[in-house]
LUMZARO-649308 format. One record per residue (C-alpha): x, y, z. Coordinates in pm, whole numbers, plus 50000, padded with zeros to 5 digits. Layout:
BEGIN
XYZ
...
END
This chain:
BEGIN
439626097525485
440646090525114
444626082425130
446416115624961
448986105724681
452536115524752
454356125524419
457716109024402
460296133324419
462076129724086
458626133923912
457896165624100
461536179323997
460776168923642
457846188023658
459236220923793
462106222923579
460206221623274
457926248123444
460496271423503
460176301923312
463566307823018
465746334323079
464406344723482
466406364223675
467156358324017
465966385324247
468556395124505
467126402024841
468196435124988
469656437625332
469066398025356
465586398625360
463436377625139
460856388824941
457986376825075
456526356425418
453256345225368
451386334525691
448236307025654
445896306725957
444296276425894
441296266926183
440826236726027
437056231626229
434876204426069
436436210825720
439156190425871
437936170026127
435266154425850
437056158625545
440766166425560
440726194125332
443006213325551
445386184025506
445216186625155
446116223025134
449296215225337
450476188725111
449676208924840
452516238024979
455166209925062
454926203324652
455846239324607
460226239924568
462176278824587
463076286924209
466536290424330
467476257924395
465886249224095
468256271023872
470986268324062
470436225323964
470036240823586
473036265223495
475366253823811
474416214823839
475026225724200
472846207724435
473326235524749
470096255824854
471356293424866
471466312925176
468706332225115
465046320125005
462966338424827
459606333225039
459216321725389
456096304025485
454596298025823
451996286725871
449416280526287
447156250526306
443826248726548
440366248226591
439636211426476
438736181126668
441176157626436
443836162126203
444976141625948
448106154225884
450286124225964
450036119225588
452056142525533
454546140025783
452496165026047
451616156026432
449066184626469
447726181626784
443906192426893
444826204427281
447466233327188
448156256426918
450786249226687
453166270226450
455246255226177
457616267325938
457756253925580
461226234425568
463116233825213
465206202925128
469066215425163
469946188124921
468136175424561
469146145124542
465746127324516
465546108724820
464396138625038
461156156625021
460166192525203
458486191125539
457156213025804
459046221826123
457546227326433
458106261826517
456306265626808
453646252827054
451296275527261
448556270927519
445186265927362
442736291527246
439826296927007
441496305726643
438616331326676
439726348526939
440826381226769
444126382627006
445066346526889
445246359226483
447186390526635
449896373426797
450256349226514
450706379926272
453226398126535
455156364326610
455376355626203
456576393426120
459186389026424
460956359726329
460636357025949
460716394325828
460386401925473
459816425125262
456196416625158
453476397125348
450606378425296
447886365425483
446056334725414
442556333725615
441586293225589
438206278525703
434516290525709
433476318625628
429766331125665
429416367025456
429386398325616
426666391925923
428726359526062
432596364825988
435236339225957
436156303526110
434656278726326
436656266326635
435476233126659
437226231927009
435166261227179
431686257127070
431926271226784
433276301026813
433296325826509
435446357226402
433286387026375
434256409326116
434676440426391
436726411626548
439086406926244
439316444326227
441236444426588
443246413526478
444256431126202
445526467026419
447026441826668
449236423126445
451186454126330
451876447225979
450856459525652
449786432925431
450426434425023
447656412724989
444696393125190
443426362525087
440306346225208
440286307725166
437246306125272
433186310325134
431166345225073
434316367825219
434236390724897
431896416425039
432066452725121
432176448325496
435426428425474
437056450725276
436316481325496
437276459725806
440736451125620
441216481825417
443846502725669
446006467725678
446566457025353
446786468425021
445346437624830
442066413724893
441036387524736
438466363424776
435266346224682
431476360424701
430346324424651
430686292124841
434026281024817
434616246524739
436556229825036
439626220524861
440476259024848
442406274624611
445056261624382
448146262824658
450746241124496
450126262324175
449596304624310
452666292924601
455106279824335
454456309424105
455896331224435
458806313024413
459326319624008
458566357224040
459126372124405
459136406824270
455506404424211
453086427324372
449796418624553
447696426224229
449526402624004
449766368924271
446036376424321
445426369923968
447316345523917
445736329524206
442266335424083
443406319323747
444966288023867
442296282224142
439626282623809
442426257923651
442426235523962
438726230123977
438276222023639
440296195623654
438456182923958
435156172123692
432756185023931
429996206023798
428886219124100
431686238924173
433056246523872
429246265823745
429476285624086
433076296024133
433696329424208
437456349124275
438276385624269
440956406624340
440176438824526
442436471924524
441736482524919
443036517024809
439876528324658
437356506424931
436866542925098
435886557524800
433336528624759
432186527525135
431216570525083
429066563124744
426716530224973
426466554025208
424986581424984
423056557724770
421166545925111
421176580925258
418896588224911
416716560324993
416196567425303
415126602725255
412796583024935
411276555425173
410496587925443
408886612425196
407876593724847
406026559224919
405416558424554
408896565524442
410786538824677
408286514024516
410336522024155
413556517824334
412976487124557
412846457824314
416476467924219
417226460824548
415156429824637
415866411324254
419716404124327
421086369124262
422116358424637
424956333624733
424866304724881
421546287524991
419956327025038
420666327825408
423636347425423
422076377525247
425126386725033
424716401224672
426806415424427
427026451624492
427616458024112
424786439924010
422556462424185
423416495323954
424806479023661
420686468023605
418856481623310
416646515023393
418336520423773
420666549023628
417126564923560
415416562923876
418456570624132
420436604724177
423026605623926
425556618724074
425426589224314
425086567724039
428526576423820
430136576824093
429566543124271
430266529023907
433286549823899
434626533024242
433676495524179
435516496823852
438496512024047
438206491824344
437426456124139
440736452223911
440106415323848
437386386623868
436846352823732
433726334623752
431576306423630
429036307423404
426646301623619
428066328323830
428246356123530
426976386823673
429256383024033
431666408923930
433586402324203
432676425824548
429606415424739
427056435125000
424686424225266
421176428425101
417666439925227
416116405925175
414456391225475
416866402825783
416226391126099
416856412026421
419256390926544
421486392226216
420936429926218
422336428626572
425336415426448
425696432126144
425096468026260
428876462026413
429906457026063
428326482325830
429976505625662
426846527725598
425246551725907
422376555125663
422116517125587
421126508325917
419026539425972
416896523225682
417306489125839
415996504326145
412966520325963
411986487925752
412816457126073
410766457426339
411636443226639
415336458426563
416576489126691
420036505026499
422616516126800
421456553626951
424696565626877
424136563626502
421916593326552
424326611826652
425236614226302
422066609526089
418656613726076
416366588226238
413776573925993
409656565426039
409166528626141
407306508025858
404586501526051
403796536626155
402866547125756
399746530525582
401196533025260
403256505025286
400586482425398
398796452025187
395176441725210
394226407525050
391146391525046
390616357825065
389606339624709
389006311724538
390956306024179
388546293323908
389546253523980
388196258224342
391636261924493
392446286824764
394306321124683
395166355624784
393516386124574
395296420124682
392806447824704
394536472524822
398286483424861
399456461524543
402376485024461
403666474124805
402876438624679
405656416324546
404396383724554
402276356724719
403976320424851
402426289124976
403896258825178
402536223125106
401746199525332
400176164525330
398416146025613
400546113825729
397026093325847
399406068026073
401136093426256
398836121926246
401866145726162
401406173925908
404486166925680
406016197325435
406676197125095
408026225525066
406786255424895
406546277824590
405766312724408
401816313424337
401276322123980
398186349723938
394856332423783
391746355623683
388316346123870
385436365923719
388036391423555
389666397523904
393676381623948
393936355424203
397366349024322
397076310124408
398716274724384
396896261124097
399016235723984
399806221324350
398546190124290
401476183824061
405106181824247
408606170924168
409806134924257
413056118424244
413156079824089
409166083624148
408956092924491
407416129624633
410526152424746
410536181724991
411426210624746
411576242124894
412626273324663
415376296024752
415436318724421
414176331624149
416916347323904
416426353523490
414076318223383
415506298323683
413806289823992
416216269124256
414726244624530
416876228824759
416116191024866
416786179325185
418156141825209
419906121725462
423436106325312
424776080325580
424426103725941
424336136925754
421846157225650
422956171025292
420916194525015
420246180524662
420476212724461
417506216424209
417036242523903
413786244523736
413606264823373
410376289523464
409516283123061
409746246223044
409516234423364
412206211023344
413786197923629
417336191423646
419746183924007
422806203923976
424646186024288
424626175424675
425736205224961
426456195025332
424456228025349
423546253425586
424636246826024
421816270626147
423986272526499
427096282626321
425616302326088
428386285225839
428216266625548
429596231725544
432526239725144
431996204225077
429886204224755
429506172624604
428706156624249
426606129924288
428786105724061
431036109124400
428786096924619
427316074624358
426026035224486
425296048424816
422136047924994
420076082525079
416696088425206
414526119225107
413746139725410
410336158425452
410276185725776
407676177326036
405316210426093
406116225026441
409136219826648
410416193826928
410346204727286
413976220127206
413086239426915
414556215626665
412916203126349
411976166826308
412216150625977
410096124425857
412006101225597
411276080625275
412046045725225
416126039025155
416776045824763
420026046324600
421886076724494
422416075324114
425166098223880
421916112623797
419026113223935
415536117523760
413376142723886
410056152423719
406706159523801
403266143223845
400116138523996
399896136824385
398026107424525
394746116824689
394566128524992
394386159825293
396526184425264
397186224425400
397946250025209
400026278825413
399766316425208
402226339025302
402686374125179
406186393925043
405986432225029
408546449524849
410826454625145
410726414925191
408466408525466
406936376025486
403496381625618
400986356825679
397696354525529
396616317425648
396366281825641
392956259825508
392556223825503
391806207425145
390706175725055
392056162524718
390276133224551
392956127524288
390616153124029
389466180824212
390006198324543
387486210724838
387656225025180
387616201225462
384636201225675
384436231925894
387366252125702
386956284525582
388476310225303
387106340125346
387306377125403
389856403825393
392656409725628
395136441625624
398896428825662
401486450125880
405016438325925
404716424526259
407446431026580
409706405026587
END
């Protein structure tokens, strides 16, 4: 791990007494209380273990000095600490296989728990720095075990009352079908967000504000779990970028202005967070950065409004096929976060689109406006981030019954997951839930919402998918590349794209006519596999091996030029966690070292796990050239797959080709014929 400066102490002082604000008063703390505790659960997982971000944030709080010792220095010349400080912090360590806290003065150890109190220097006189004491040392348990957060909260609000808390949540964090952290030290266990809802009622305090340190935590479902425990949330609906927020800068501000309220350290936290990572000269982060601060007082009012909007479509998808087919590409449209898999959009996106306040109730529609601009009193985001407004929802788009397991203990919405019921088969929504609302037809029970395609041939030969019947339940057509590796016999992906609709004898043909041209990096075929479609921008993620890890090389095509351009390198996706890996990389950083492109081997190992088949070494520029051209001749498969408008991937069929370098043909024996009617399978 990269060696973290230490600031010399008369620097630092330098620095804060020219920070401090002219003219501040210094609050006196009633009944001998300070102002504020904040508590940071940090389960420092693989964030730590691999990277030592966790580290970082800790030596970024023992920069952070009490404002009173700083005046005291300026209009006394007194070098005492007063009696009373105007912020404890505490802060419990776990859940990570090493720590590299020694760098900071910190023993953390990986087979206990750990609780340590932020110690201020009694003395400024430049030789001493702060440190953290060692509080307290428990018996080990998962940080995601909800009764480990509660007695954390109970045992911080015990010994260092104050007026005002805050909680800092610090490590992964999955969206609203996963939840938070991931103890590295019992298999990875995870947080549910029903989970965090008990931690929350068993720690017995009221929080002034919440802040998740941690990726995709700005959603509905986490405000709704939080929202009888705090006041304030704030957090990010994007991947958050591993060295967290701006610590040394939101924590010192604390110290300046104790008085504050929840509303006005969330800003400022959201503001010098934006500061810190644009300093940090990575482009990555700083064009997908997302903060907001959420008022929890209006989250109810927000929560009542989803649950009418769905109740509506619900009672549209039951009785008005033709009508839920103008309201569903609102729905399925949304930018998502992340790499897609998480299945969080913005919420406001969804009705602040152009036309929606036509087609839904309007009654619903003012007032679900009304509450998000009540409920979301500040945001700051990238530019390439410009329509995250700042409070997420998990979306329709391709749910899986296993998610929807999971999820259906988070949702705020009875009527949501009656409709998730109706549209996923192979998922059932809890009985009790019809209790309280109606239960909904199954998908595959109405004809309407079926899609017949018959098999066709585009005008250059090439195999495509011509919808014949059901088109309005049509949104588009997809196919997956493969070549034919003649040593090994293995069918090798490429990854895969939208079809683009061709016209064979005045009929549309939804095919991949342009498939024998595909992106390369330095000259060499990549695996690109699109995630998106947003506005003129397609994204494809790349899969490469970097040293023992498999990372993502982040790609944006413009749909009008085609040009290709790599936007940055993700750890990416752990498919057993369900987490993201926040460390998001510019490539100058890992610039000089050697990377192989990765290409997924169709079908699975005994074990279920995908096999990669890899390109020669190449070296990993500041910036990489990526372009099209030709493929070389050759056999290849072309796999069609189907999305109706509910996002069901349906699948029409694979053919063999034969590609001479000019043209394409079936291989011997293959067919591409006739007509097949696609239903949503069960699961």
């Amino acid at each position: 791990m990269k060696k973290i400066a230490w600031i010399p102490a008369a620097l630092l002082f330098t620095a804060l007494l020219l920070a401090v604000p002219a003219g501040r008063a210094e609050q006196p703390a009633e009944d001998g209380l300070p102002e504020w505790t904040v508590m940071f659960y940090m389960c420092g997982s693989d964030l730590e273990s691999k990277h030592g971000f966790a580290t970082g944030n800790l030596e970024e709080i023992l920069l952070c000095h009490p404002y009173n010792v700083i005046r005291e220095v300026m209009e006394t010349g007194s070098p005492e600490t007063p009696s009373c400080l105007p912020v404890n912090v505490v802060v419990q360590t776990g859940g990570s296989k090493e720590w590299h806290a020694q760098e900071v003065g910190m023993d953390i150890a990986t087979d206990r728990l750990q609780r340590w109190v932020l110690h201020q220097i009694e003395r400024i006189d430049y030789k001493e720095a702060n440190s953290f004491d060692l509080a307290a040392e428990l018996p080990t348990a998962s940080m995601s075990k909800p009764e480990t957060l509660s007695d954390f909260i109970r045992w911080s609000a015990e010994n260092y009352p104050a007026k005002k808390y805050a909680l800092v949540l610090w490590g992964h964090g999955g969206g609203a079908k996963t939840g938070l952290f991931v103890d590295e030290l019992f298999d990875g266990d995870i947080l549910y967000l029903d989970e965090l809802n008990r931690a929350m009622e068993g720690g017995g305090v009221h929080f002034e504000l919440v802040l998740f340190d941690a990726c995709l935590m700005a959603s509905l479902e986490t405000a709704c779990a939080i929202q009888p425990y705090a006041r304030w949330m704030m957090g990010s609906e994007e991947v958050a970028a591993g060295k967290g927020t701006a610590m040394s800068g939101w924590l010192q501000q604390l110290y300046y202005t104790p008085q504050w309220d929840g509303e006005r350290l969330g800003r400022w936290i959201c503001d010098s967070t934006m500061k810190k990572h644009a300093n940090e000269a990575d482009k990555q982060v700083q064009d997908t950065m997302t903060w907001s601060v959420i008022n929890l007082e209006h989250i109810s009012r927000v929560a009542e409004y989803f649950d009418r909007f769905f109740e509506w479509v619900g009672k549209v998808y039951a009785e008005n096929p033709d009508q839920i087919q103008k309201v569903t590409p609102f729905m399925t449209t949304l930018f998502e976060f992340g790499l897609g898999e998480e299945n969080m959009s913005d919420l406001s996106e969804l009705f602040f689109q152009d036309s929606i306040a036509g087609v839904i109730d309007e009654d619903i529609y003012n007032g679900i406006i009304d509450a998000l601009m009540d409920a979301i009193v500040y945001s700051v985001r990238a530019t390439g981030r410009s329509k995250a407004l700042g409070l997420s929802f998990f979306d329709i788009d391709g749910n899986m019954a296993d998610e929807l397991e999971i999820y259906s203990r988070n949702c705020p919405s009875l009527h949501y997951l009656a409709f998730l019921d109706a549209i996923t088969p192979g998922w059932r929504a809890p009985e009790e839930i019809y209790e309280k609302v109606d239960r909904l037809p199954g998908i595959r029970e109405m004809e309407k919402y079926q899609v017949t395609i018959q098999k066709a041939l585009d005008p250059d030969g090439i195999p495509g998918a011509m919808v014949v019947d059901g088109f309005a339940n049509f949104r588009y057509a997809k196919a997956e590349l493969y070549r034919l590796n003649p040593d090994s016999g293995d069918k090798v992906s490429l990854g895969g794209a939208i079809t683009l609709p061709t016209f064979n004898e005045q009929t549309m043909v939804f095919s991949f006519s342009n498939f024998w041209r595909w992106p390369a990096i330095e000259d060499v075929y990549c695996c690109a596999e699109l995630i998106s479609r947003y506005m003129l921008e397609d994204t494809y993620n790349i899969p490469v091996r970097l040293g023992s890890d498999m990372h993502l090389l982040r790609c944006v095509m413009n749909i009008m030029t085609k040009e290709l351009t790599i936007e940055g390198l993700w750890e990416g996706y752990d498919t057993d966690s369900k987490m993201f890996n926040r460390s998001i990389k510019s490539l100058s950083e890992v610039a000089g070292q050697e990377y192989t492109l990765l290409y997924p081997i169709d079908g699975t190992d005994r074990n279920g796990r995908i096999q990669f088949e890899a390109s020669a070494p190449m070296t990993m520029y500041r910036a990489l050239d990526i372009r099209t051209k030709d493929l070389p001749a050759g056999t290849y498969y072309l796999d069609y797959w189907v999305e109706d408008m509910f996002t069901h991937h349906m699948h029409v069929g694979r053919v063999g080709l034969n590609w001479d370098g000019e043209h394409v043909s079936l291989l011997p024996g293959e067919e591409w014929e006739g007509t097949v009617t696609l239903t949503v399978a069960a699961e």
